[in-house]
C-alpha positions as CSV (number, residue, x, y, z in Angstrom):
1,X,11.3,-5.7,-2.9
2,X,7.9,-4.8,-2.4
3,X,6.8,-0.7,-1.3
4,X,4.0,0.6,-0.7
5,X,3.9,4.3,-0.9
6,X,0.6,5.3,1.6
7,X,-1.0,8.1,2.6
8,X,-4.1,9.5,4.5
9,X,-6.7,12.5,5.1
10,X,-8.3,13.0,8.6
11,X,-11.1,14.7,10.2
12,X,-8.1,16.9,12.2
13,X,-4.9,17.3,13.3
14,X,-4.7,14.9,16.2
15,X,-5.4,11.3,16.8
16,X,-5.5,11.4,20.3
17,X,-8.5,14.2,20.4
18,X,-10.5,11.4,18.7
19,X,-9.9,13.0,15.2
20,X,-10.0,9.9,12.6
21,X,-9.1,8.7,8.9
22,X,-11.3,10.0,6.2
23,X,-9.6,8.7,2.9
24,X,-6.8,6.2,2.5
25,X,-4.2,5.9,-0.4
26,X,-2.0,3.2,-1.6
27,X,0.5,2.7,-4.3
28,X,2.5,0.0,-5.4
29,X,6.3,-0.6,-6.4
30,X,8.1,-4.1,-7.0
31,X,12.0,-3.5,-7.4
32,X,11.6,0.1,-8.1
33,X,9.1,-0.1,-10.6
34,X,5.8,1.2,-9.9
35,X,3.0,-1.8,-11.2
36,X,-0.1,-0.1,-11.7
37,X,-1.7,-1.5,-8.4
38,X,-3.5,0.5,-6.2
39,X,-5.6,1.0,-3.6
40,X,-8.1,4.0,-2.7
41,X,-10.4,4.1,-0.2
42,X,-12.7,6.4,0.8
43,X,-14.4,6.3,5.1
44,X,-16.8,7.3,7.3
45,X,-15.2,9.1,10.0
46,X,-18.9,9.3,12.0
47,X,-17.7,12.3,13.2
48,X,-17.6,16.2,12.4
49,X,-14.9,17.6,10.5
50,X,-12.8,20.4,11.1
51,X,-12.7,23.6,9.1
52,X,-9.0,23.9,8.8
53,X,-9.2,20.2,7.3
54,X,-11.9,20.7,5.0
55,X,-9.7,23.5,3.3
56,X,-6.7,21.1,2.9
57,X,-8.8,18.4,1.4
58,X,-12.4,19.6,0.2
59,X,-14.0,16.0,2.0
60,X,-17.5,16.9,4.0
61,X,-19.1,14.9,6.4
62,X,-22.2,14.8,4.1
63,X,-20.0,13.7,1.2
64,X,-18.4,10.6,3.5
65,X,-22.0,9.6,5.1
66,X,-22.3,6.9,2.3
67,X,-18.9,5.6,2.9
68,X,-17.9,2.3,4.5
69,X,-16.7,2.9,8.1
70,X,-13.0,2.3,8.6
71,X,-14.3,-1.5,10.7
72,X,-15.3,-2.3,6.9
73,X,-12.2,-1.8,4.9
74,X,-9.6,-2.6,7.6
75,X,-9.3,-5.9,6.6
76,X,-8.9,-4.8,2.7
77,X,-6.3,-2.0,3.5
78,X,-4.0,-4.6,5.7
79,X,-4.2,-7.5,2.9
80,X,-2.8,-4.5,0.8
81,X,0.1,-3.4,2.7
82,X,1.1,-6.8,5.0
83,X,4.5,-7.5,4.8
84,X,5.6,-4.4,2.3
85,X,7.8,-1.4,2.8
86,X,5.7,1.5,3.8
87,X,6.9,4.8,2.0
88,X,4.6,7.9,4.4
89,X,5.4,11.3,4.2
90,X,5.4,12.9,8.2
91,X,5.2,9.1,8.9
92,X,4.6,9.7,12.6
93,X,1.3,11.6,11.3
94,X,-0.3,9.1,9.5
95,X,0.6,6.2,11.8
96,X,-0.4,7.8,15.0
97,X,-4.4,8.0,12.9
98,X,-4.0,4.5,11.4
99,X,-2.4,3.1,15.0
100,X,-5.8,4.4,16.6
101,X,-8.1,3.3,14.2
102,X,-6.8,-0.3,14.5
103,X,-6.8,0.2,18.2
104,X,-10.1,0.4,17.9
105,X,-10.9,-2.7,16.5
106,X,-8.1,-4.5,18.9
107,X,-6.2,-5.1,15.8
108,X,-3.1,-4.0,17.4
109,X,-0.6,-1.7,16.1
110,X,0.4,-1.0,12.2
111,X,3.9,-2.0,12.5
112,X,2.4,-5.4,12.8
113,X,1.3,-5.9,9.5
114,X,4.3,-4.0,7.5
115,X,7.9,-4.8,7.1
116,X,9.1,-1.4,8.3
117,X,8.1,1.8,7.7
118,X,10.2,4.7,5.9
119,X,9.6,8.1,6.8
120,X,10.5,10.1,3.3
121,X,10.1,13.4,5.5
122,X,12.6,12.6,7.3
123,X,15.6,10.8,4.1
124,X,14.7,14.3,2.5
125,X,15.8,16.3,5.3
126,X,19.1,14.2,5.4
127,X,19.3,15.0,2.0
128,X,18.6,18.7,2.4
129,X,19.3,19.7,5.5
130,X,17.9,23.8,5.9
131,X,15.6,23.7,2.9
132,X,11.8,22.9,2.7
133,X,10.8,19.0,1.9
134,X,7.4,19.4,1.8
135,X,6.0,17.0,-1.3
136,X,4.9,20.2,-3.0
137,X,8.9,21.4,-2.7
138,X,10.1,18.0,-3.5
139,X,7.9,17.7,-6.6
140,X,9.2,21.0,-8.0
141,X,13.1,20.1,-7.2
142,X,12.7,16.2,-8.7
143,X,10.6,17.7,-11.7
144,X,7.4,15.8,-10.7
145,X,4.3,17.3,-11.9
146,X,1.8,18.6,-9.7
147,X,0.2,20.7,-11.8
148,X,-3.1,18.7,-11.2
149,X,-3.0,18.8,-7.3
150,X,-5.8,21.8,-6.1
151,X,-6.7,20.0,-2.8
152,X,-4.7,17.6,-1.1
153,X,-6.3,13.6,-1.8
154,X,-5.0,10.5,-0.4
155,X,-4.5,8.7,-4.1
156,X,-2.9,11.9,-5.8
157,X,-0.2,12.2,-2.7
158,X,0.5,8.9,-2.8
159,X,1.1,9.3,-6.2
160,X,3.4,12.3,-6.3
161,X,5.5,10.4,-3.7
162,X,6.2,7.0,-5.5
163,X,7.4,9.6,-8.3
164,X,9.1,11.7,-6.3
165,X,10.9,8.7,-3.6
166,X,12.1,7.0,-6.7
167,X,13.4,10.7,-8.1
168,X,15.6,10.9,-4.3
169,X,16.8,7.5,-4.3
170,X,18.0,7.3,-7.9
171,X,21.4,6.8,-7.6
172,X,24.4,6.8,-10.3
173,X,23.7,3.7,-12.1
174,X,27.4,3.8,-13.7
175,X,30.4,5.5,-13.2
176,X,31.1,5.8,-16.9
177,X,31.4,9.9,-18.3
178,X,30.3,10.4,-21.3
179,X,33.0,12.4,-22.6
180,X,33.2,10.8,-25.6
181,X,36.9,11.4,-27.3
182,X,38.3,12.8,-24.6
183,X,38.3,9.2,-23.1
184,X,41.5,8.5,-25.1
185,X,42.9,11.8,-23.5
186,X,42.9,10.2,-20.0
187,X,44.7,7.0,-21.2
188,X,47.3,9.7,-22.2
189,X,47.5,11.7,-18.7
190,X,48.0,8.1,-17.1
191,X,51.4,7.9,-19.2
192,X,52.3,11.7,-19.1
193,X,50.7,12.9,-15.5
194,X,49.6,16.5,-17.5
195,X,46.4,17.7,-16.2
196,X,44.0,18.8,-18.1
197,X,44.5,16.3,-20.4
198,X,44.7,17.4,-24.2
199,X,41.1,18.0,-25.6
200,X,39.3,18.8,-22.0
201,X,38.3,22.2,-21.1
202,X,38.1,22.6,-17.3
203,X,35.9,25.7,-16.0
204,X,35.9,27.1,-13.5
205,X,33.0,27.4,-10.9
206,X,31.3,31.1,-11.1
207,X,31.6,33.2,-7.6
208,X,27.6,32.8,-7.5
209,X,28.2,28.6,-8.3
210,X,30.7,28.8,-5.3
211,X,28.7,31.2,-3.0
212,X,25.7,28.8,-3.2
213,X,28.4,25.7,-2.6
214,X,29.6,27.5,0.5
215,X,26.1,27.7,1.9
216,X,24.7,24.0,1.1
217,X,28.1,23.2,3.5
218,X,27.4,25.6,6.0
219,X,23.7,24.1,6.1
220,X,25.1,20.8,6.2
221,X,27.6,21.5,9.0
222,X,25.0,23.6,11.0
223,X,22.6,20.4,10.6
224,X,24.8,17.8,11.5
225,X,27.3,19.8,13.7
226,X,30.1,19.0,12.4
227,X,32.4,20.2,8.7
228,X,30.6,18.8,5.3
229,X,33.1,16.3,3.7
230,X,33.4,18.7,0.9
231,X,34.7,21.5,3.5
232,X,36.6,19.2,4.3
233,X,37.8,18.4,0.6
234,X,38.5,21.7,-0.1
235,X,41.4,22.1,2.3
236,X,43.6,19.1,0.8
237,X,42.3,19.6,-3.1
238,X,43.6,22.3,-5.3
239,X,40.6,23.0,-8.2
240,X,42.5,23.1,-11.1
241,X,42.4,26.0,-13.1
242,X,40.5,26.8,-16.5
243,X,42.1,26.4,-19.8
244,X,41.3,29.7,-21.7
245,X,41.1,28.3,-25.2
246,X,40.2,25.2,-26.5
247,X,39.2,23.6,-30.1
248,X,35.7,23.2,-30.7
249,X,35.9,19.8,-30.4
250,X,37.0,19.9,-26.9
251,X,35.0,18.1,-24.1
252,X,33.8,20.5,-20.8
253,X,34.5,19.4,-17.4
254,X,32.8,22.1,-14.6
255,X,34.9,21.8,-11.9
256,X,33.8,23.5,-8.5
């Protein structure tokens, strides 16, 4: 599968006060890998822009005046994204600006030109309901580096988002546990039904591990109206309790 992970800077905040695209930034990925292609684009927005901008993203007008309008590079940028994934952060945001722009040139609408869009605002609010997901926030809970990011810039965002989107959608690529000898200790509690099995030390969750457990569900069920799965876990599933000594060549298990 081809993605493209994109992102934008404007003159504004709003597409339909005639604000318009300043800088344009693409990344690539082919079967979640990233490939090194790219695609950054700087434009001429032949208009003023505004002050609360020009703090998020340092870009002047007299900077820009050299620039290619957006008319110029349209057909560059769509031979770059046709018929891939798009991966946009706010999504609505960005395409609202790029749906204009290509108004303009009677071009039609972006969905046009890409498969589908995915709006990674909006997966990491499913996946953390009541907590922040801006890409700052994300990059900091998936360990991406941002270190280098002063100002916000089209090619840099877009950047820190492939990194980060592949981060939240990295699932469990095997179900093995590496618990090394205490593998053989399962294969015993098949045939004997004892739990813990010999060799495994179960702990058990700390009150402040269980305190912050109790509100991830209670942000979950307040976000989705309804119990968390794990609430409703917790009603049929005894934890087991922790063994209070164990070899030093016992394997841990955290339970909670």
């Amino acid at each position: 599968m081809r993605q493209i992970v994109l992102d934008t800077e404007t003159t504004g905040l709003s597409a339909e006060d005639g604000h318009r695209i300043i800088e344009i930034g693409c990344v690539e990925i082919v079967d979640r890998r990233l490939t090194g292609r790219s695609l950054h684009l700087y434009v001429n927005p032949e208009r003023d822009i505004d002050e609360g901008a020009l703090a998020v993203h340092g870009l002047t007008r007299d900077r820009l005046e050299s620039e290619p309008r957006f008319a110029d590079v349209a057909e560059r940028f769509l031979a770059f994204v046709r018929d891939a994934e798009i991966l946009i952060h706010n999504a609505p945001f960005d395409l609202s600006f790029l749906d204009a722009e290509l108004g303009r040139l009677q071009l039609g609408r972006f969905a046009d030109f890409g498969a589908s869009v995915i709006d990674t605002l909006a997966m990491a609010r499913e996946l953390h309901p009541g907590r922040r997901n801006s890409l700052d926030t994300l990059c900091e809970r998936y360990g991406v580096s941002n270190a280098h990011r002063k100002l916000h810039g089209a090619l840099l965002d877009a950047e820190l988002l492939a990194d980060v989107y592949l981060a939240m959608t990295r699932g469990q690529e095997t179900l093995e546990i590496a618990i090394g000898p205490a593998i053989d200790a399962f294969d015993e509690m098949g045939a004997s039904g004892q739990w813990p099995p010999p060799g495994l030390l179960v702990l058990a969750a700390s009150d402040e591990e269980l305190r912050a457990h109790r509100e991830v569900l209670d942000a979950i069920a307040a976000q989705t109206r309804k119990p968390a799965l794990w609430s409703v876990l917790d009603s049929l599933v005894a934890v087991p309790a922790a063994v209070p000594e164990a070899s030093t060549n016992s394997t841990t298990l955290r339970a909670g």
